[in-house]
C-alpha positions as CSV (number, residue, x, y, z in Angstrom):
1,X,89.6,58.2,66.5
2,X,88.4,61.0,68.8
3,X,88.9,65.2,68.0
4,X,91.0,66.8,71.0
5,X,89.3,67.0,73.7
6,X,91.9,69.7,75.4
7,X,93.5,72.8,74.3
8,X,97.0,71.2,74.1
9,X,95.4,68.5,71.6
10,X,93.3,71.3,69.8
11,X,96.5,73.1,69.1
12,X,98.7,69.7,67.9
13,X,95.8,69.7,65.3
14,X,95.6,73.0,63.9
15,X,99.7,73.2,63.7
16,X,98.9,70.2,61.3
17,X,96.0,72.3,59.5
18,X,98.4,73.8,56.7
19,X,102.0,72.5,56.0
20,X,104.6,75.3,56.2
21,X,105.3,74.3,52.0
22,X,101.6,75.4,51.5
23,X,101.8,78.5,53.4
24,X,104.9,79.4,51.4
25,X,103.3,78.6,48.2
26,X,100.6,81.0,49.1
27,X,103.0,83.8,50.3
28,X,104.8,83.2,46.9
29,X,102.0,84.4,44.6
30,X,102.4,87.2,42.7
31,X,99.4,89.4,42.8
32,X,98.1,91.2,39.8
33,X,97.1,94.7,40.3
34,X,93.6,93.9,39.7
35,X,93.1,90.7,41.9
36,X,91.1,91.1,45.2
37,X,92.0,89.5,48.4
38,X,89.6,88.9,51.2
39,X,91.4,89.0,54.3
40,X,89.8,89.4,57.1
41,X,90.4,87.6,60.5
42,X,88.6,84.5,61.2
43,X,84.9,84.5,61.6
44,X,85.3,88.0,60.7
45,X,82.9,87.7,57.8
46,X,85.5,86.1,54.9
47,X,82.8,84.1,53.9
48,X,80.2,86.7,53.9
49,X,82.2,89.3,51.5
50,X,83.8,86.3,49.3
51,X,80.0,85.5,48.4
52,X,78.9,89.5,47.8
53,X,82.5,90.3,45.3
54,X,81.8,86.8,43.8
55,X,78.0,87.4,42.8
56,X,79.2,90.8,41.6
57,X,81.5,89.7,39.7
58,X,79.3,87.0,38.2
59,X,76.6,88.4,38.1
60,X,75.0,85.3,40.7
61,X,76.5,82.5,39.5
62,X,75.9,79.8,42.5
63,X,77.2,76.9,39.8
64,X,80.1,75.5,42.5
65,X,80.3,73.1,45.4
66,X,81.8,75.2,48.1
67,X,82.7,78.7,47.8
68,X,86.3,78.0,47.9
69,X,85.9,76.6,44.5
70,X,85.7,80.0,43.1
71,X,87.4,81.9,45.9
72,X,90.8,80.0,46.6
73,X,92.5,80.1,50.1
74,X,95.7,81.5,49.3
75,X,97.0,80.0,52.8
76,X,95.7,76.7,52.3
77,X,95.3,76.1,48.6
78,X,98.5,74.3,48.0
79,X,97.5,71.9,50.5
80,X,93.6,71.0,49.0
81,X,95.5,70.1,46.1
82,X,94.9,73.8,44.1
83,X,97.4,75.8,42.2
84,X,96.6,79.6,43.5
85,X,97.9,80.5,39.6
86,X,95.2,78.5,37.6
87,X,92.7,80.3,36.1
88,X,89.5,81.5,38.0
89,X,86.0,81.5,36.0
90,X,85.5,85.3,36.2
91,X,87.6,88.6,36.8
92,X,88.7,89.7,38.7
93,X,90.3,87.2,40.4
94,X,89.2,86.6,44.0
95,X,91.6,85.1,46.8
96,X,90.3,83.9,50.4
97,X,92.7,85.1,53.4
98,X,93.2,85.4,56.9
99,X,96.8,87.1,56.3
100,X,97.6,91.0,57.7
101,X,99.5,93.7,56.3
102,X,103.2,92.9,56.0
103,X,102.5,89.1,55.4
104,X,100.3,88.8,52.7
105,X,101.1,89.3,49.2
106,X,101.6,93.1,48.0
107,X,100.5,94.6,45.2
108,X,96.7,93.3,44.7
109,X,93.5,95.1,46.4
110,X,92.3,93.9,49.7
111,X,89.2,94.2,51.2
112,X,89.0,93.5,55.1
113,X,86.6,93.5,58.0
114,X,86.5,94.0,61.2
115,X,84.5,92.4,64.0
116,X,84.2,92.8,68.1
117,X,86.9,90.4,69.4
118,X,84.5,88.9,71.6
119,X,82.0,88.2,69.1
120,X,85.0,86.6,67.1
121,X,86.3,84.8,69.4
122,X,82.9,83.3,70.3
123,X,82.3,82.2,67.1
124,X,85.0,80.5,66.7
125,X,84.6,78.6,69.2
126,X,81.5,77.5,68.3
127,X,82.8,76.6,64.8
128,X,85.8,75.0,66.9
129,X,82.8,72.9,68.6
130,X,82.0,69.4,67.5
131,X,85.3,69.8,64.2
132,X,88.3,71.1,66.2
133,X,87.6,69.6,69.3
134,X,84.8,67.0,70.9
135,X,81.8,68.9,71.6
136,X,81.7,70.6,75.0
137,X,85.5,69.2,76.1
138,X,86.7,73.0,75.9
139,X,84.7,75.6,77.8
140,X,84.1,78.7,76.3
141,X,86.3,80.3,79.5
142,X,89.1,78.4,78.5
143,X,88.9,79.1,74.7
144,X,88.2,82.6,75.1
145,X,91.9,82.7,77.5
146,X,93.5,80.7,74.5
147,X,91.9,83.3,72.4
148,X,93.3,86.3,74.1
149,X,97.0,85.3,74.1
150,X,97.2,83.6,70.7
151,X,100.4,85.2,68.7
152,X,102.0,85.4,65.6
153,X,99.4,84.8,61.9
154,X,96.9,83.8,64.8
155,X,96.7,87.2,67.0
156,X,93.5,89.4,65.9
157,X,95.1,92.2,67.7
158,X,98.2,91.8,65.4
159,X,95.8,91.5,62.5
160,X,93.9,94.4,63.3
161,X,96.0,97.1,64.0
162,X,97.9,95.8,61.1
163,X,95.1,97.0,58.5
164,X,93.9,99.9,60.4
165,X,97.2,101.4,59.8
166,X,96.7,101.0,56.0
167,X,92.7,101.9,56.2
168,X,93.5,104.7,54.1
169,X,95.3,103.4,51.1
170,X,93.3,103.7,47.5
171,X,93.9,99.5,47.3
172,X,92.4,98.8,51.0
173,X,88.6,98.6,51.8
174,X,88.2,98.0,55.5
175,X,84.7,97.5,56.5
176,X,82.9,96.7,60.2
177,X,80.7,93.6,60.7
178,X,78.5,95.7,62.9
179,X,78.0,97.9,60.0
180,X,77.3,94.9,57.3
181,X,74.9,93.6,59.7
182,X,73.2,96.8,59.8
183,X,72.8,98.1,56.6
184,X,73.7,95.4,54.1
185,X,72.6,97.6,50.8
186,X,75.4,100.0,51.6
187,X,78.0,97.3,52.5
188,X,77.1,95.9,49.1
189,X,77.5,99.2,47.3
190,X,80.6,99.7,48.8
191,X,81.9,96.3,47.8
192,X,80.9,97.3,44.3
193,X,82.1,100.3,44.0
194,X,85.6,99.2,45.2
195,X,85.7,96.4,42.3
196,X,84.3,99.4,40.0
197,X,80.8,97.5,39.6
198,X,78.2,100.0,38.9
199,X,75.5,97.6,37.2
200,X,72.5,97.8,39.5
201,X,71.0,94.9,38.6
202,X,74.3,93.2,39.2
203,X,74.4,95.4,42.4
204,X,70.5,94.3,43.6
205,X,71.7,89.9,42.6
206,X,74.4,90.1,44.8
207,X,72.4,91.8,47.7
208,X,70.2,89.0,48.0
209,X,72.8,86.3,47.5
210,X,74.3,87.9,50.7
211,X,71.1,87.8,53.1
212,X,71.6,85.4,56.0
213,X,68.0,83.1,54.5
214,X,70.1,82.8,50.9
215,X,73.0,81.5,52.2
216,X,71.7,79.1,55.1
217,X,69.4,77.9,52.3
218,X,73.2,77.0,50.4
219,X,74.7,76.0,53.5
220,X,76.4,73.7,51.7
221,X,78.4,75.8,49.3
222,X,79.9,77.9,52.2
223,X,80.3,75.4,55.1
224,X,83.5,74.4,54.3
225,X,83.4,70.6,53.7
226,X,86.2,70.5,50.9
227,X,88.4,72.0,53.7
228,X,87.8,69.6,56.0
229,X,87.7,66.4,53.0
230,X,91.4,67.8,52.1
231,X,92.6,68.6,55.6
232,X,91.0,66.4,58.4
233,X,92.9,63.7,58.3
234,X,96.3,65.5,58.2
235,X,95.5,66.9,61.6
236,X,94.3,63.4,63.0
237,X,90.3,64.4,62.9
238,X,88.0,61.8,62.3
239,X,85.6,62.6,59.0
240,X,82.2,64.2,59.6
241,X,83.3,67.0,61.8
242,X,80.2,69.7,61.6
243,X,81.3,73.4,60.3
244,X,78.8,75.6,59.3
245,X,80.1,79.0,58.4
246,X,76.8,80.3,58.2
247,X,74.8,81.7,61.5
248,X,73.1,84.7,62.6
249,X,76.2,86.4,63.6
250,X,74.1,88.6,65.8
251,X,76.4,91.5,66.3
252,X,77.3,92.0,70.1
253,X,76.0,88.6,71.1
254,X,79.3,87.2,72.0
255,X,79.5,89.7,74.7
256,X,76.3,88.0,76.7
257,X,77.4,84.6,76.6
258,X,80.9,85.6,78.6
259,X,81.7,87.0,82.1
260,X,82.2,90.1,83.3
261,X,85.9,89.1,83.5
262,X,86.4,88.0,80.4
263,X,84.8,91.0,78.8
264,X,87.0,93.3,81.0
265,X,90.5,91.0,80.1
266,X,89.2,91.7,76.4
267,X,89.1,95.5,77.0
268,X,92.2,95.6,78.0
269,X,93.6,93.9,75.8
270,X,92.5,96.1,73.0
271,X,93.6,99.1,75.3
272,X,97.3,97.4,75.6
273,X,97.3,97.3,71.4
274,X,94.7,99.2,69.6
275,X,94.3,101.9,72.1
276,X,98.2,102.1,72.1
277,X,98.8,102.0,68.6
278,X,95.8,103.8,67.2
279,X,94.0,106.1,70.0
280,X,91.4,103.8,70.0
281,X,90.7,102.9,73.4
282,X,87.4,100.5,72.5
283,X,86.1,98.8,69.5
284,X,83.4,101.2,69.7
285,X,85.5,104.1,69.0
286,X,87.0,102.0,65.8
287,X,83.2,101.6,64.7
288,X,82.8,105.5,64.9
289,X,86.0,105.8,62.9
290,X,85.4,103.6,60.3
291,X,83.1,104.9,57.4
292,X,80.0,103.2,58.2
């Protein structure tokens, strides 16, 4: 058995990735006014701020096998074989997403970052790389194209603009990679302060359980393999696929590892939706906005 080895066969895959039952599951739930979801767009940082509200809320506790454990997908928990209802080991309860506004369940909290497209994109493709598809069959020029038109639940642009236009709601904490990156004791704060966490101690544990050397050091508990034990096979993978979620997630590297036309076709793109939408005509100008 061989991964896909073009886009076509990547994309027969990751139609297989959650059953339209599971999604509908997910969708079903019926969020308490105090549960959190983390739903920010892929390779967005999920994984990142599901480790900071989970050390928070336990004050550190690294006592699971993969961080889905205690932060369910709400998407994709149905189909790794988990009931979204059960109880979680601490409060509040903490839900994984990729979902926008309008999709995902209403009446919890959500916390959601942002990221440069192009960064995003690029590292998803290199999570992509060696589990979605053979390693080096797909260029980076041909996944960033895929990338750029993808629609629907898939579409960052979609996603976006989608929480941008609820950035100012008392249940929405919209946060910028680029600004996580930069000043992680503030991100962490903030992140506290919206699940109404004012223990410093509590505060200063999950500040080091979110540096880049503490979680490579776990690399396990965040690199997805229970996802990819409970789903592989359902989209015709072979076992043993590598995806590490955690990387340096240099902010604005994406952008040197891509041409000059693929940076532009990006710009414009976010002109077309973002700039249209919101009077943001860059990402840059949604970094300035948001409250850094």
């Amino acid at each position: 058995m061989k991964r896909p080895e073009t886009l076509a066969q990547m994309n027969a895959a990751l139609a297989r990735f959650a059953t339209e039952h599971g999604v509908e599951k997910g969708l079903a739930y019926r969020a308490d006014s105090t549960d959190i979801f983390i739903t920010p767009y892929s390779k967005c940082g999920t994984t990142w701020v599901s480790q900071i509200a989970h050390s928070l809320r336990s004050d550190g506790d690294m006592a699971f096998d993969e961080i889905t454990d205690v932060v369910p997908w709400l998407e994709l928990a149905h189909d790794m074989g988990r009931d979204v209802n059960a109880p979680q080991p601490y409060r509040p309860r903490l839900f994984k997403s990729h979902l926008p506004w309008g999709v995902i369940p209403e009446g919890g909290r959500y916390i959601v970052v942002l990221r440069d497209p192009v960064d995003a994109m690029v590292s998803l493709y290199r999570f992509f790389d060696g589990w979605m598809f053979e390693r080096g069959a797909i260029s980076l020029e041909d996944f960033a194209g895929y990338y750029l038109h993808r629609m629907g639940r898939e579409d960052y642009w979609s996603h976006a603009s989608s929480w941008w236009g609820v950035r100012d709601r008392d249940d929405v904490l919209l946060l910028a990679y680029e600004h996580m990156k930069r000043d992680l004791v503030k991100s962490v704060a903030q992140v506290a302060d919206f699940m109404g966490i004012s223990d410093e101690r509590r505060r200063a544990v999950a500040q080091a359980q979110a540096t880049m050397d503490f979680m490579k050091a776990h690399g396990r508990q965040f690199d997805d393999h229970l996802v990819r034990q409970a789903r592989d096979a359902a989209c015709g993978l072979p076992p043993g696929g590598e995806a590490s979620k955690v990387d340096s997630g240099q902010a604005g590297a994406g952008r040197a590892q891509v041409s000059d036309a693929i940076r532009e076709a990006y710009a414009g793109k976010w002109r077309e939706t973002m700039g249209a939408a919101h009077g943001l005509e860059s990402y840059d100008d949604l970094l300035t906005a948001v409250k850094g």
